[in-house]
C-alpha positions in Angstrom: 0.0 0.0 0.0 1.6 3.4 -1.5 2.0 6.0 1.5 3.1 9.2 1.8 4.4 11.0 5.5 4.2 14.3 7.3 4.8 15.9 10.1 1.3 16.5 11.2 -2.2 14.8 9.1 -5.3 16.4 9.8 -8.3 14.4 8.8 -12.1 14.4 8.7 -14.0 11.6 7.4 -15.7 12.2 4.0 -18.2 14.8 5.7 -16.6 18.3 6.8 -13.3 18.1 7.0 -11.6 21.7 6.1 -14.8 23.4 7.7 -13.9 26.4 10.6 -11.6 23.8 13.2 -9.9 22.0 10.5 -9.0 25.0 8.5 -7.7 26.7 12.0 -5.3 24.1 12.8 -4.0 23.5 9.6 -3.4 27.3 9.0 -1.8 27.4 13.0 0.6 24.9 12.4 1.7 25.5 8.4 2.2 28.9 9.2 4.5 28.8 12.4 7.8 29.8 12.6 9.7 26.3 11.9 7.2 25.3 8.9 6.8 22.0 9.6 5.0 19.8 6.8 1.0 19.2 6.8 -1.6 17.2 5.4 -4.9 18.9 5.1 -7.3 15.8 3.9 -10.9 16.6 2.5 -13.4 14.2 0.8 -15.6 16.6 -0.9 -14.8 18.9 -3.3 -12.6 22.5 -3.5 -15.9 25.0 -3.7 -14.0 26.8 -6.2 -16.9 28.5 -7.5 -17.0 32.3 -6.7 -20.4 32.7 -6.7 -20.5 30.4 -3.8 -19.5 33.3 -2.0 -22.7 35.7 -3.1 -23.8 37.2 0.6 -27.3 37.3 -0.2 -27.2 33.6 -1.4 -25.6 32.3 2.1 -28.9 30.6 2.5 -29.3 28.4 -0.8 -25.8 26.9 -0.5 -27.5 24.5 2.1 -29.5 23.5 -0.5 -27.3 22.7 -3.1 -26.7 18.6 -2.8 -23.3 19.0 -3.9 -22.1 20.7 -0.7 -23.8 19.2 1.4 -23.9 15.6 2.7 -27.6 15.9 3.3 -27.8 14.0 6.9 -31.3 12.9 8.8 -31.8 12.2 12.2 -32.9 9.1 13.5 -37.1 9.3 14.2 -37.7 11.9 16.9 -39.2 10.7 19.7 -40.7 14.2 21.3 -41.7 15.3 18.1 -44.1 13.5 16.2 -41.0 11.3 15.6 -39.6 13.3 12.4 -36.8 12.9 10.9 -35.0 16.3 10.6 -32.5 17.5 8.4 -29.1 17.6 10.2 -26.9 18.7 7.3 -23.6 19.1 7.4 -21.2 20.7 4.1 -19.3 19.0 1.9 -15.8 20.2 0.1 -13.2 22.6 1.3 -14.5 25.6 3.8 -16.4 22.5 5.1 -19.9 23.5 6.8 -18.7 27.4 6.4 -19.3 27.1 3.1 -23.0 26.3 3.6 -23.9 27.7 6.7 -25.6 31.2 7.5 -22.9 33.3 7.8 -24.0 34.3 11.8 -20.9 35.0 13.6 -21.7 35.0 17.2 -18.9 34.5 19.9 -21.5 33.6 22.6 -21.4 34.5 26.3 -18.0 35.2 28.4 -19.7 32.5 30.9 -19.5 29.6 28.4 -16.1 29.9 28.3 -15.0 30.1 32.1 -17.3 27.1 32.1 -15.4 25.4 29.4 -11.9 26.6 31.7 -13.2 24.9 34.9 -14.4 21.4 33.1 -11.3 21.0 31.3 -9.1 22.6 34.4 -7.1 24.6 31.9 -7.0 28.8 31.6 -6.4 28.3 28.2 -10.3 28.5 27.7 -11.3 31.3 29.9 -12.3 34.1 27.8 -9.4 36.8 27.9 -7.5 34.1 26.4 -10.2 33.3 23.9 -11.1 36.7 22.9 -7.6 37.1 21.9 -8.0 34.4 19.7 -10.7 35.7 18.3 -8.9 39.0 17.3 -6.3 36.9 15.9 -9.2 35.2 13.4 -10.8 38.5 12.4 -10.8 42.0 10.6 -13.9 43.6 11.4 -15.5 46.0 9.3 -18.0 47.7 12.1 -19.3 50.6 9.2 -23.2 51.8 9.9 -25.1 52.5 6.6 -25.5 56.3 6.4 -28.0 57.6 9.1 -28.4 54.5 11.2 -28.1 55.9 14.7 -25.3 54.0 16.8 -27.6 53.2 19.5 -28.4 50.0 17.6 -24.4 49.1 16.9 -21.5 50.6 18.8 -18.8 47.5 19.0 -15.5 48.9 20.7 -12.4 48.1 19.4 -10.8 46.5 21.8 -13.2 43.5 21.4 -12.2 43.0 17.9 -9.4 42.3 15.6 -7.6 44.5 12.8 -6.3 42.4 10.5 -6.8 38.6 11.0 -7.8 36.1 7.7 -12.0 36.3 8.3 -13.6 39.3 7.1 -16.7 39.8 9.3 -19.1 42.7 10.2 -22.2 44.1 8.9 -23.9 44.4 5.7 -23.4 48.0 4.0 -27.2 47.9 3.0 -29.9 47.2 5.0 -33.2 46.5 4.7 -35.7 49.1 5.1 -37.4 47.5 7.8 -35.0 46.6 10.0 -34.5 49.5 12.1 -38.4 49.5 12.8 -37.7 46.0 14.1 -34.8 47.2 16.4 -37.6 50.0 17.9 -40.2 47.3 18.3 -37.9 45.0 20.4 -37.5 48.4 22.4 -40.7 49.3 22.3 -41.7 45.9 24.1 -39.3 46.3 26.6 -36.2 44.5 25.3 -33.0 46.1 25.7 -30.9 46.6 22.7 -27.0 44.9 22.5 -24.9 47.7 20.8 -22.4 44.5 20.5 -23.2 40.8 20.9 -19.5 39.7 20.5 -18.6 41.4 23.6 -18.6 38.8 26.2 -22.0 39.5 27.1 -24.6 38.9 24.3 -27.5 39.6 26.4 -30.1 41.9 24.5 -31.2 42.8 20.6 -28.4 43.7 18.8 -27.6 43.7 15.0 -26.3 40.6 14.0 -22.3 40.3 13.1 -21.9 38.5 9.9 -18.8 36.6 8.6 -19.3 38.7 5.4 -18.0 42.1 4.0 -19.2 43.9 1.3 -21.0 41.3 -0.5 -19.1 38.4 0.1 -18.9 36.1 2.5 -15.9 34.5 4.6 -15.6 31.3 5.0 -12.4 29.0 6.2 -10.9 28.5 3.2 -9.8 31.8 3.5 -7.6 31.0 6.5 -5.8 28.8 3.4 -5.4 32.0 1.1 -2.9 31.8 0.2 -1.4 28.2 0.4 1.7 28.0 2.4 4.1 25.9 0.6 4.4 23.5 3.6 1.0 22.5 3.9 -0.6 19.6 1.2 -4.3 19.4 0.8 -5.9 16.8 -1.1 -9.5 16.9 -1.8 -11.4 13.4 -3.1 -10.0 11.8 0.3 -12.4 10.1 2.1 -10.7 8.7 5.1 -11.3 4.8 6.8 -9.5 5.2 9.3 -6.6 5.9 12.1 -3.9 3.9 11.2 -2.8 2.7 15.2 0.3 0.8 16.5 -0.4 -0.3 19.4 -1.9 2.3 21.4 0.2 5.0 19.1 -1.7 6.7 16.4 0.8 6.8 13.2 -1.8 8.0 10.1 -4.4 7.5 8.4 -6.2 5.2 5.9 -7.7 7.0 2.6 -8.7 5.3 -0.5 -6.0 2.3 0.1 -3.6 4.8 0.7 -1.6 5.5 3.5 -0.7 8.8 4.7 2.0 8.8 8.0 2.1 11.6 10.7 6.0 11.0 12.6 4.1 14.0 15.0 0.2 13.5 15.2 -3.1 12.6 13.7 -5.9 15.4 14.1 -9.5 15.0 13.8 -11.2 17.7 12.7 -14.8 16.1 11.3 -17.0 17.1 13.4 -19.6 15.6 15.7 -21.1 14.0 13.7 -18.1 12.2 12.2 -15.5 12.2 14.7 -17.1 9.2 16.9 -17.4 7.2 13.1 -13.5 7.9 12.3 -12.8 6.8 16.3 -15.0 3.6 16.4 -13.9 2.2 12.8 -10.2 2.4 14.5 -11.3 0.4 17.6 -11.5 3.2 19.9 -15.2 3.9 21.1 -17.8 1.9 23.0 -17.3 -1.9 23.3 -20.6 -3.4 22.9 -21.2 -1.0 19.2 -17.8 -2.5 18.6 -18.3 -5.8 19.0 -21.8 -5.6 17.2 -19.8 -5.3 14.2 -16.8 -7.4 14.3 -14.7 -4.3 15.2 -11.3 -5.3 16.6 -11.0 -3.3 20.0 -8.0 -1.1 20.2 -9.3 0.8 23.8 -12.9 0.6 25.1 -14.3 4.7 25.6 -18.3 4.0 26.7 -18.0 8.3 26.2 -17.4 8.2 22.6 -20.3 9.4 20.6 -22.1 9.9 23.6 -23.4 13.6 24.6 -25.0 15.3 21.9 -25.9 18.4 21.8 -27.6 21.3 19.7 -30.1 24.5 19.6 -33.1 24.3 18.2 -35.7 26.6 16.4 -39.3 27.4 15.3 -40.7 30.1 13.0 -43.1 33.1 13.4 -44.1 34.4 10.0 -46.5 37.0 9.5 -47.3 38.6 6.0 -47.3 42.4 6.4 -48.8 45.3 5.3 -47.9 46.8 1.3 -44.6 48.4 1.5 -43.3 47.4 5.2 -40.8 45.2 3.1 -38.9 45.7 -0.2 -38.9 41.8 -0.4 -41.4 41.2 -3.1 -40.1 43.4 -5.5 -36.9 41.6 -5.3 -37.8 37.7 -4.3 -41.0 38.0 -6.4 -39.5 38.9 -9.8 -36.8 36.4 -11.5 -35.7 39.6 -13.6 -34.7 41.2 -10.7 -32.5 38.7 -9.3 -30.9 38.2 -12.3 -30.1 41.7 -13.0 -29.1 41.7 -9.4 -26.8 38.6 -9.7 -24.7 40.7 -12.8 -24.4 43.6 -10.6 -22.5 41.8 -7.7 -20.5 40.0 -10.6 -19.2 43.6 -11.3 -18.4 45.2 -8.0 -20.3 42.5 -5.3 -22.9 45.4 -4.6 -26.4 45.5 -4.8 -29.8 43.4 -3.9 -27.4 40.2 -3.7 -25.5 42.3 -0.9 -28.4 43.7 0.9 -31.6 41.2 1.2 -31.6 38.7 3.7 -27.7 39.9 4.3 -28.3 42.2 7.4 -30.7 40.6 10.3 -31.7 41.2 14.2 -30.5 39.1 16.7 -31.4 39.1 20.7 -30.2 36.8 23.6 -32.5 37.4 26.2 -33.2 35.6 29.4 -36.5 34.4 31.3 -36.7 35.6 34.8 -39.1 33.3 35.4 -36.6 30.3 35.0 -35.2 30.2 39.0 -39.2 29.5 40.3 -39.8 26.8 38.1 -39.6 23.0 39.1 -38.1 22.3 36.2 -35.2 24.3 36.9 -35.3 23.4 40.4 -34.5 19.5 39.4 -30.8 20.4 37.9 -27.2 19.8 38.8 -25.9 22.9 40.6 -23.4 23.3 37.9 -26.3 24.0 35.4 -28.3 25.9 37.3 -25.1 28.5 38.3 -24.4 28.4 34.7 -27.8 29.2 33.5 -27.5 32.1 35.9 -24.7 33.5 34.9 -24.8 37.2 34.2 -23.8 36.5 30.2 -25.7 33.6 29.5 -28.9 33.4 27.8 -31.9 31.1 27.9 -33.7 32.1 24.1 -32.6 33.5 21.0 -34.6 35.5 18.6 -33.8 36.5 14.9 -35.0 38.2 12.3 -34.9 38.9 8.3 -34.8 35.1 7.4 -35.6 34.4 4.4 -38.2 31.7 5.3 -39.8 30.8 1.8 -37.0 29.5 0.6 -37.6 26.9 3.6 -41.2 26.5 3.8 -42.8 23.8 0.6 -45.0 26.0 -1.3 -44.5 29.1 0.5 -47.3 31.4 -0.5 -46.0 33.3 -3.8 -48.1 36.3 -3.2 -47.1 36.5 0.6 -43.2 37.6 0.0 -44.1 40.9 1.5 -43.5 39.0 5.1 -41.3 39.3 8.7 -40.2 36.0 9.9 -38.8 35.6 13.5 -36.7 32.4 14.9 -37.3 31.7 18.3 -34.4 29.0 19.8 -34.0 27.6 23.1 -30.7 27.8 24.7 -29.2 24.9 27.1 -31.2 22.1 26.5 -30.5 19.3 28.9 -31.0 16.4 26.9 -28.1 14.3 25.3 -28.1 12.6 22.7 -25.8 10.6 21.0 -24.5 9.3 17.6 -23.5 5.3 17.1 -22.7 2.7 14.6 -24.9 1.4 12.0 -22.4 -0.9 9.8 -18.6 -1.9 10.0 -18.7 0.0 6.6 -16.9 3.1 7.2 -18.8 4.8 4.4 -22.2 3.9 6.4 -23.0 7.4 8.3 -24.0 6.7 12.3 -27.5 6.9 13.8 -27.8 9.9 14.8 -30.1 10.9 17.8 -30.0 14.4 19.3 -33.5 13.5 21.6 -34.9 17.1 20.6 -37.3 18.3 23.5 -36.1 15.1 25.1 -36.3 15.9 28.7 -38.9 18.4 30.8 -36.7 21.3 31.2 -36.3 21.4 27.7 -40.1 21.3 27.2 -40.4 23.8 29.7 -38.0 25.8 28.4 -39.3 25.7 24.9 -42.9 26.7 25.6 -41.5 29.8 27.8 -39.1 31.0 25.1 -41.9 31.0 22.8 -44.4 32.8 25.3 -41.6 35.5 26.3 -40.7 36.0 22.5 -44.8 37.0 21.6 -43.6 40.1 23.8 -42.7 41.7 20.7 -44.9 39.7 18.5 -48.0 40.4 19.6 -47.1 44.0 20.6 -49.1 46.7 19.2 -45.8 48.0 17.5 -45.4 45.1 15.5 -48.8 43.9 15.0 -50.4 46.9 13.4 -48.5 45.9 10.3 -49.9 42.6 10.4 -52.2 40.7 7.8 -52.0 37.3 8.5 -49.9 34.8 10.4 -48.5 32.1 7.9 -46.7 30.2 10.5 -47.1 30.6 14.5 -49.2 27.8 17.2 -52.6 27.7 17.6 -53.0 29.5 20.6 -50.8 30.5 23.5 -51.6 27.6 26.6 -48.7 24.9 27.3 -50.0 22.7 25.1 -50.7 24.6 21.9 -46.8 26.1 22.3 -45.6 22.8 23.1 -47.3 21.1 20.1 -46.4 23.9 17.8 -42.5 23.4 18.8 -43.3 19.6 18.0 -44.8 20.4 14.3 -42.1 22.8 13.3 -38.9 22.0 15.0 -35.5 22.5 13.5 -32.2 22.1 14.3 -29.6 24.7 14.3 -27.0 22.9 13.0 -25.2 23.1 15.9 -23.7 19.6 16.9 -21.4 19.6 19.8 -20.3 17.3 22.6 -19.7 13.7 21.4 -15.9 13.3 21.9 -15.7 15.6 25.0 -12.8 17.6 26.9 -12.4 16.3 30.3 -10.1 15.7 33.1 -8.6 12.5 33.3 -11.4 10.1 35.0 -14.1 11.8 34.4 -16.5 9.1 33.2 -18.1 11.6 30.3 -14.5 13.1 28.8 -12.5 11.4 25.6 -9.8 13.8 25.4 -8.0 16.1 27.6 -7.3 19.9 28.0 -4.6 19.5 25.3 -7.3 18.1 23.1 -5.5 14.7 23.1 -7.6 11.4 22.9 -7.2 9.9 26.5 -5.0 6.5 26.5 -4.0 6.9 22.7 -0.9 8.5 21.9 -0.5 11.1 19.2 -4.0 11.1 18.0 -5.9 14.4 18.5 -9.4 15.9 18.1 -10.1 19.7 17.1 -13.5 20.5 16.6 -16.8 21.1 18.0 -17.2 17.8 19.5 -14.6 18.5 21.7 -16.5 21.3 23.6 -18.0 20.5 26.6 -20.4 23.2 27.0 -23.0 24.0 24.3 -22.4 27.6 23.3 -24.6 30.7 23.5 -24.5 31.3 19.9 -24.1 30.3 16.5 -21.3 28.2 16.6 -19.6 28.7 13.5 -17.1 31.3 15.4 -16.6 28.8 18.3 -15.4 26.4 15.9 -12.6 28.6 14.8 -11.5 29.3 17.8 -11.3 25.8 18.9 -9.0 25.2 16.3 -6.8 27.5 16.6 -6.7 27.0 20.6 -5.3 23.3 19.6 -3.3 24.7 17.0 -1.3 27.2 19.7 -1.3 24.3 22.1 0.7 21.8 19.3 2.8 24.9 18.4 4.0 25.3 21.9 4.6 21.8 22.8 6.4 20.9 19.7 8.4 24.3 20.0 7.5 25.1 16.4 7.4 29.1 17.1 
């Protein structure tokens, strides 16, 4: 068998491999100081096509079958048991490349609760935020005449001149502003900066865009340091082990050697598959398939987690929106589309491009039983200055989503509604010794009562604004929202229209050595395995008060400084 070696292989399986984490570490480690040599493997394609990159168009990527791997979860117990979508991209830039370009950091609390699990500093959120800075160049510019009450970011919370281009949209729809004075009106307070630390509020979302185009983390690969290799078409099999030392990878009968380390950047979803298929994961989903047993880890695969949504969509009175004129005539678009060819400006660059988002908390969370019934350590985290309980966002553009969508109802306002924290885990496991077989995946939406609880009151504390005179005198219909507001109706309206975020974290979790639910240490190294690593959002063992696209890059680049440092390479 032909092979090829390195100094350092980092490998997804053929799902998202070069997505946010991947792309961090590879970039962390091919650019230090002593250069050494890397292997940047991705199954899918290199999403080489510019128009990819069209801000406005952020949301059909998802849709297009060759990005995207086009995953299902398993039935869904709590809700009507559905199968929902759980996609993940496909080809270089990974899940970047199809996701909705929302760059939230989440709250500073997450991460001092991700420092105490783990036991390492390295994760509380001065160090983070640095990191951060390091990733980003933000472009904080107001459209002319919007008042800086609604956006006033300071500079010392962002970065100057790292590889992601982020920041808001130079054009913004006309009714978004309205919406930022409704959400005051109704008595929410507005976020002049949700990247701060503290996200708590309504704020105008941060966008890993600029001027039309987006960012995603192929761009932390522009351009291509001579010491790093990436090969696309690469599904991987496995971790190539000796003994308990990993060595490389299988891809496509090929070996490639790492004489430093093997890192796993796939995600979630992928990570357990890559570990199991090498003998390292749960023994009884081993043995089920005739997979020889390198180390027996119950806690891979284990521990899923993930936000989930609903929609509000009201149609709205003739000229609240500009959305019809544009959505509504295929002329428009087009001539739209040639315009952001030329200089990336235009109705591609403004609609759907600039949104409202708002962390808010419930204060009637501490008196309920619910609540009551959970581990301290939740409970203090949940009441955490920074952290939220429900997210609520605006400007999506729903009828892209929504099977025959009402053509003469474009002229609409959509808000998300997500619960924050859900308590259930679920988990992802083996369905073949076929390594091209994807796992069962089971996130247990709405799986436990707080998360009920929590849904229904999110929902009730979000028709605050929604059913506010402000908002609702431009009303005509509702084309989406529950039947009525008792527990029941919310609850069963969560159940008919649930989503999920996209937002897969926790299956190979940081720990401290022992603890029962941890895989791999503060250095990100899987426990009992030498030289094999994991990088990604799996790792993280709390479930972020955001979007996690930004977490993800940070993640990476937190290994990437701790490899760097270790093997002196600065």
């Amino acid at each position: 068998m032909a092979s090829s070696t390195f100094d350092f292989v980092i490998v997804g399986d053929f799902r998202i491999l070069a997505g946010p984490s991947g792309s961090a570490v590879a970039a962390g480690l091919a650019n230090s100081a002593k250069k050494p040599k890397v292997l940047l493997l991705e199954a899918g394609g290199g999403n080489e096509d510019p128009e990819l990159r069209i801000d406005g168009k952020r949301w059909l990527t998802f849709m297009n079958q060759n990005m995207n791997w086009g995953y299902k979860t398993a039935p869904q117990e709590h809700c009507g048991n559905r199968e929902l979508d759980y996609s993940r991209g496909k080809g270089l830039g990974g899940s970047s490349a199809i996701n909705f370009g929302v760059f939230t950091r989440g709250a500073r609390h997450d991460y001092e609760e991700w420092a105490r699990i783990a036991g390492d500093d390295d994760f509380a959120w001065d160090k983070i935020l640095a990191r951060f800075k390091a990733l980003e160049t933000f472009h904080g510019e107001l459209p002319a005449g919007v008042d800086t009450k609604y956006a006033a970011p300071r500079p010392e919370h962002h970065g100057t001149s790292g590889p992601l281009k982020v920041g808001f949209a130079s054009e913004w729809e006309k009714d978004i502003v309205p919406i930022l004075n409704g959400f005051e009106e109704a008595g929410f307070p507005l976020n002049p900066d949700h990247n701060s630390g503290n996200p708590i509020g309504m704020s105008v979302l941060i966008n890993s865009s600029n001027r039309g185009l987006r960012s995603t983390a192929n761009d932390l690969l522009n351009p291509l340091p001579e010491n790093l290799t990436v090969i696309t078409s690469s599904p991987v099999q496995k971790v190539l082990l000796e003994g308990n030392k990993a060595v490389g990878v299988e891809s496509n009968g090929k070996q490639y050697l790492a004489s430093k380390e093997v890192i796993l950047s796939a995600g979630s979803l992928d990570d357990p598959k890559i570990l199991m298929h090498s003998g390292i994961g749960p023994r009884e989903q081993l043995e089920k398939f005739n997979i020889p047993i390198v180390k027996d880890v119950p806690a891979v695969g284990q521990g899923l987690r993930d936000h989930m949504f609903c929609p509000l969509v009201f149609s709205r009175k003739e000229g609240d929106t500009d959305r019809a004129g544009f959505y509504g005539d295929q002329k428009a678009m087009d001539e739209a589309l040639e315009q952001w060819k030329r200089d990336r400006t235009g109705p591609w660059a403004k609609f759907s491009c600039q949104t409202g988002i708002g962390f808010f908390k419930l204060n009637s969370l501490p008196s309920w039983d619910e609540f009551k019934a959970l581990p301290a350590s939740e409970r203090a985290l949940l009441e955490s200055e920074t952290v939220p309980h429900y997210e609520v966002f605006t400007h999506f553009p729903i009828h892209w989503f929504i099977p025959g969508f009402p053509h003469d109802s474009l002229n609409y306002s959509t808000l998300l509604v997500f619960y924050y924290n859900a308590q259930s885990r679920g988990e992802v496991t083996l369905q073949s010794a076929d390594p091209s077989v994807p796992l069962r995946f089971d996130p247990r939406f709405l799986g436990t009562p707080f998360d009920r609880r929590l849904a229904i009151e999110s929902l009730r504390d979000a028709f605050r604004f929604a059913k506010h005179e402000y908002y609702t005198k431009d009303n005509v219909a509702t084309i989406s929202g529950p039947s009525g507001d008792s527990d029941e109706e919310l609850l069963a309206y969560w159940k008919q229209t649930i989503s999920s975020s996209w937002h897969m974290t926790g299956t190979v979790k940081m720990g401290k050595p022992g603890d029962a639910d941890a895989v791999v240490d503060k250095d990100f190294r899987v426990m009992g395995i030498e030289n094999l690593r994991v990088a990604d959002m799996s790792v993280v063992p709390v479930l972020v008060s955001g979007h996690t696209q930004a977490a993800a890059y940070v993640t990476g680049l937190t290994c990437a400084d701790k490899l760097i440092e270790e093997y002196e390479l600065a």
